[in-house]
N, C-alpha and C positions, 0 to 999 in steps of 0.2 A: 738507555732503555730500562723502563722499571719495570722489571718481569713479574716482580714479590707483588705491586700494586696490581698487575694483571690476573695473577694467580689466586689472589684475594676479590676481585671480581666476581671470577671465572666460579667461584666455592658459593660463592651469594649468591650467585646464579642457578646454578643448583643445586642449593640446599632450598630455595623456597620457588622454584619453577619456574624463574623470570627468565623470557623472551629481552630478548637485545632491545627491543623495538619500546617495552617495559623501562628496561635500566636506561635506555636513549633519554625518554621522556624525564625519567628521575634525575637524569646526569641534569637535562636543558641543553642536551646536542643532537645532530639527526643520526638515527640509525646509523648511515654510512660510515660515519666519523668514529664512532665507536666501533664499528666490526672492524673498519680499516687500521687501528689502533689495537684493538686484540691480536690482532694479526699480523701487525708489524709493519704495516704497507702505507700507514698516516704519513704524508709529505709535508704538511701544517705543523704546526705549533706543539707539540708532544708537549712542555712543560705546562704549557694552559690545561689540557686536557688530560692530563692526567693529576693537576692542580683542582679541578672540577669531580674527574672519579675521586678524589682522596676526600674531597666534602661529604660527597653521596656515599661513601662508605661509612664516615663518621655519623650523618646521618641515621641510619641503616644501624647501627650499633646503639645508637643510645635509643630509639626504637625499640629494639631488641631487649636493651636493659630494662626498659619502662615495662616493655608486656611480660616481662617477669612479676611485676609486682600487680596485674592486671587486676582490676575486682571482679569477684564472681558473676557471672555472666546470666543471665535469668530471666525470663519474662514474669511480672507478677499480674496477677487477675485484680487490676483495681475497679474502684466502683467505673470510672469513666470505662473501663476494658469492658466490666459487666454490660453495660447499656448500651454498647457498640454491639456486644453481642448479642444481646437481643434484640434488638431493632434490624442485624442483620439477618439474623434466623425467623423474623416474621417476612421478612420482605423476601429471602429465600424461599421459603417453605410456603408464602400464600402468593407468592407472585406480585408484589405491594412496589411503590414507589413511595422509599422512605429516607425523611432527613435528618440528619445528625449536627448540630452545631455544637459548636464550643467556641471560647478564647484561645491565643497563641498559648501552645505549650501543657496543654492537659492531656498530650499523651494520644491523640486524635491516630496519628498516623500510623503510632506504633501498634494499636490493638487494631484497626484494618490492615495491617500489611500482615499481625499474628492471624486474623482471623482467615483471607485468604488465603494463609498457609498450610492453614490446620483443614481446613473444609474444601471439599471436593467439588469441584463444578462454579467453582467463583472466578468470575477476570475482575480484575484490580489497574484500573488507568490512573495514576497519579500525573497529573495536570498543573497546568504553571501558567503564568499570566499571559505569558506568546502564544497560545496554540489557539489558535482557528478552529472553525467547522469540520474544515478541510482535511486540518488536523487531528482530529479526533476522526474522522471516518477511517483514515489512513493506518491509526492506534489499533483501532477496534479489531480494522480487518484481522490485522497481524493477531490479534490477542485471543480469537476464534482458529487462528491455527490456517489463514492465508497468507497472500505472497504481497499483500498491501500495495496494490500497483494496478492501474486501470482507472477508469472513468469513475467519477464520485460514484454517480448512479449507478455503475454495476458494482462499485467495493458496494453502498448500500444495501442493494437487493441481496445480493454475495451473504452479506453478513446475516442477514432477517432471516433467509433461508436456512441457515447454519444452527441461529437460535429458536427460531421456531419449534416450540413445544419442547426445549430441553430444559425445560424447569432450572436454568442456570440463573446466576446473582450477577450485575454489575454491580460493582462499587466504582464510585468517582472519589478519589480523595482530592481535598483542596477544588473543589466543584465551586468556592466563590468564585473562581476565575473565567467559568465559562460563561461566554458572550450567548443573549437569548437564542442565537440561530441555533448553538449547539444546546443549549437546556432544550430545542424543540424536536432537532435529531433524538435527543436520549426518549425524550415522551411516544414519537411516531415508531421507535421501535420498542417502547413496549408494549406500545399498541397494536404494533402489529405478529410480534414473538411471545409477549405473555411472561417475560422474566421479568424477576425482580429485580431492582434498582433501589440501589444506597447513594445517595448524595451526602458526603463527609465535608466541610467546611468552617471557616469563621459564620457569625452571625447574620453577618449581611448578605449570606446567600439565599436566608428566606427573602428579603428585599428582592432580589434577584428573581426570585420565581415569581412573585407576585407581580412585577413591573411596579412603578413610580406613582400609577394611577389605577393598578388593578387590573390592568389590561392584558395580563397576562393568564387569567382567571382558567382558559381550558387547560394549560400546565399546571397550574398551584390546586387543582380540583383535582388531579393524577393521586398527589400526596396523599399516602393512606397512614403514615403514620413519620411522628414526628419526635424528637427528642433533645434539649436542651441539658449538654453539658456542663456540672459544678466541680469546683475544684475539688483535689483528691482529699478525702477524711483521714483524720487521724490513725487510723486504723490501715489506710492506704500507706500513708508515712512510714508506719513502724515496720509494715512489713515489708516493705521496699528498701530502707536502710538493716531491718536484719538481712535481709538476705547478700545485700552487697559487705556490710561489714558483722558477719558472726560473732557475737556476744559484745556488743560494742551497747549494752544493757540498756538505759532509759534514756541517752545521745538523739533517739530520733526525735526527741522533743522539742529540741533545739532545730533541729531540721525542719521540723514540720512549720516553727512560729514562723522562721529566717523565710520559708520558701511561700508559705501561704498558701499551698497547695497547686501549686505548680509544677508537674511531674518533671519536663524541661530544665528549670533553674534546680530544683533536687539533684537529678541527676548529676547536672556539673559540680555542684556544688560538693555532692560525696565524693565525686571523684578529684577534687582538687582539697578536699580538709582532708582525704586519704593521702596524698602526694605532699601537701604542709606537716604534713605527721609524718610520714613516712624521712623526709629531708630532716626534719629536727629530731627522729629519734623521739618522738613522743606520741602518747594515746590520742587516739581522739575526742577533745575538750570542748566545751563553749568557744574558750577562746581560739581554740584551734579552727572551726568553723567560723571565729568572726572576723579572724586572719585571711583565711580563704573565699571569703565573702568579698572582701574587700577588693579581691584580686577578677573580681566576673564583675561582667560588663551588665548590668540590669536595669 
């Protein structure tokens, strides 16, 4: 019985709050197996399983080691963050259905998840290529503060009554994915409640409002305002890379040619020429970045 392997557990457990149920999932064993094993009461295989905890500890340690050297943590107001935020503060504040496009990667998500954080009276449905009508009425209810359970028609009405005259914002992020039943659900209720609506997406969700032949014309006549996203300026660059690496002086140059203004490839990018630099003991260089380049999948 390896007690020291137990006891070393037991400390990772609570030092960072984890539930059994937590470490289960991390081990890739069920619950049981592991309290049964804490406990002394496992009739199975003890040397597998605790050949499995002794991974997910080592795991769990070089984790540990890594967020020591974490980079500064920060939201930066870039131009794309800027235009997210205005588009959502007109559609806020005058009751508007408004759309936002961009390309993969310019940072879309992150300034709608910063802006319904920071502002009061916004729901935030982030959306994925599987979710239905069905599923979005279900979303909603929940996100107005119900128990998402009932007939479509009464979560519906449920929900209108709820928003009705609260001068509250949806956002959709990722809104290319919804199928026209639900782009018609979002129009009848702000037709019928008066809030503002942000539609956050790739390109082809103006396609999507318009339909193939136009046909979609009492939706895309909703749209009161509209805004195409460009990649992030230089000025975006330098301030995103000072902030993640302090004094690392005229460096984001190179970041900003490598990346083309793509917040997403930046991001990794800093944080993996920070991790090549950090491994060889050296500043961060052109060629340290060209090193690290090499290593992202793009």
């Amino acid at each position: 019985m390896n007690n020291e392997l137990r006891t070393e557990l037991r400390a990772q457990m609570e030092a960072h709050s984890l539930s059994i149920t937590k470490v289960a999932r991390g081990v890739g064993l069920s619950t049981a197996t592991i309290s049964q094993w804490l406990n002394h009461s496992y009739k199975g295989n003890v040397e597998k399983i605790e050949a499995s905890v002794r991974k997910y500890l080592e795991l769990q340690k070089e984790r540990a080691a890594r967020g020591e050297h974490k980079l500064p943590a920060g939201f930066v107001r870039t131009s794309v963050a800027t235009k997210v935020y205005e588009v959502a503060d007109i559609c806020h504040v005058d009751g508007e259905i408004g759309v936002v496009i961009g390309d993969a990667g310019l940072g879309k998500t992150t300034a709608t998840a910063k802006y319904a954080g920071e502002k009061a009276g916004v729901i935030l449905i982030e959306v994925s290529e599987t979710i239905t009508a069905n599923d979005l009425i279900v979303e909603l209810h929940k996100k107005v503060g119900l128990c998402g359970s009932g007939s479509l028609h009464n979560l519906f009405s449920e929900a209108v009554a709820k928003l009705k005259g609260s001068g509250r914002l949806l956002i959709i992020d990722e809104a290319e994915h919804l199928k026209y039943k639900s782009l018609e659900i979002i129009r009848r209720l702000h037709d019928f409640t008066g809030i503002g609506v942000l539609l956050v997406g790739m390109p082809r969700l103006l396609g999507n409002l318009r339909g193939l032949k136009g046909e979609y014309a009492q939706l895309y006549s909703r749209v009161g305002i509209k805004a195409v996203l460009t990649p992030l300026r230089q000025t975006d660059t330098e301030e995103i890379v000072q902030a993640a690496l302090p004094g690392s002086n005229g460096i984001w140059k190179v970041f900003h040619e490598k990346t083309g203004g793509n917040a997403r490839l930046l991001d990794k990018l800093v944080k993996r020429s920070s991790r090549v630099a950090e491994l060889n003991h050296t500043p961060i260089t052109p060629e340290v970045v060209d090193a690290a380049l090499q290593s992202l999948l793009i």
